[in-house]
C-alpha positions in Angstrom: 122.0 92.4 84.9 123.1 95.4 86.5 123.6 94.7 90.3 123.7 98.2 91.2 120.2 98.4 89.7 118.7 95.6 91.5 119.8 97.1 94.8 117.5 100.3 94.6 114.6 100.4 96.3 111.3 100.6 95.2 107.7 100.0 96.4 104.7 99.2 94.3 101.3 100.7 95.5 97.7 101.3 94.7 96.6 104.5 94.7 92.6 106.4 94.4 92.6 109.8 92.6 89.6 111.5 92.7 88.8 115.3 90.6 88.2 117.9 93.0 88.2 121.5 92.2 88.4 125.0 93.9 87.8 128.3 93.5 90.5 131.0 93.3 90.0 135.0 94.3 91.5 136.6 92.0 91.5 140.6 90.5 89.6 139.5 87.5 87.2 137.4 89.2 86.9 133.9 90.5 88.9 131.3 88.7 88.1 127.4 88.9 90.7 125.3 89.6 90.7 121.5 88.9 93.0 118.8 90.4 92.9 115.3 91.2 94.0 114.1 95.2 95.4 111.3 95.4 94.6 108.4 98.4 97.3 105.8 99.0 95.1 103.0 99.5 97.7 99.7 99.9 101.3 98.9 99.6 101.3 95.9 97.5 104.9 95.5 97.5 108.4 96.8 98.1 112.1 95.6 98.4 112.0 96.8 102.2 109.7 93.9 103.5 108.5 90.6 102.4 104.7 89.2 103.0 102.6 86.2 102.2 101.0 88.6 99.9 103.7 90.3 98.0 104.3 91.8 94.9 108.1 91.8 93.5 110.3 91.6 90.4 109.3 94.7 89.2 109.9 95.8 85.7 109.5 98.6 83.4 109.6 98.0 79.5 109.8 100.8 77.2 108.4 100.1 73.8 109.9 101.8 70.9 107.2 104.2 70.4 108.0 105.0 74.4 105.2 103.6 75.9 105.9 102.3 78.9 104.8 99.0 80.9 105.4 98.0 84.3 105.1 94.5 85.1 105.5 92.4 88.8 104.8 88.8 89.9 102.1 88.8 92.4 102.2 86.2 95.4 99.4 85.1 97.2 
């Protein structure tokens, strides 16, 4: 294992993304513009701080048709 890897930080969160769209002014006429916001709901678990509720030993697999996974243990 790299030890240089396992000292970076990282923090695992749940987010809520919701569609919202605006209109835009411009020469041509209005233009509709679609995005998604994004509410950070809970931190589930970082490197920085440890809980009785705690997710760690994060992982990311990349399958060979690069799809990736990420995986943690969950503590609670």
């Amino acid at each position: 294992m790299n030890l240089e890897y396992a000292k970076k930080d990282y923090e695992i969160s749940v987010y809520k993304y919701e569609l919202s769209t605006d209109y835009d002014d411009i020469p041509a006429g209005v233009k509709q513009i679609s995005y998604f916001k994004q509410e950070k709901l809970a931190m589930i678990g970082t490197n920085k701080y440890k809980s009785p509720i705690d997710a760690c030993s994060p992982k990311i697999i990349i399958n060979i048709n690069g799809k990736k996974t990420l995986t943690f243990n969950l503590y609670y």
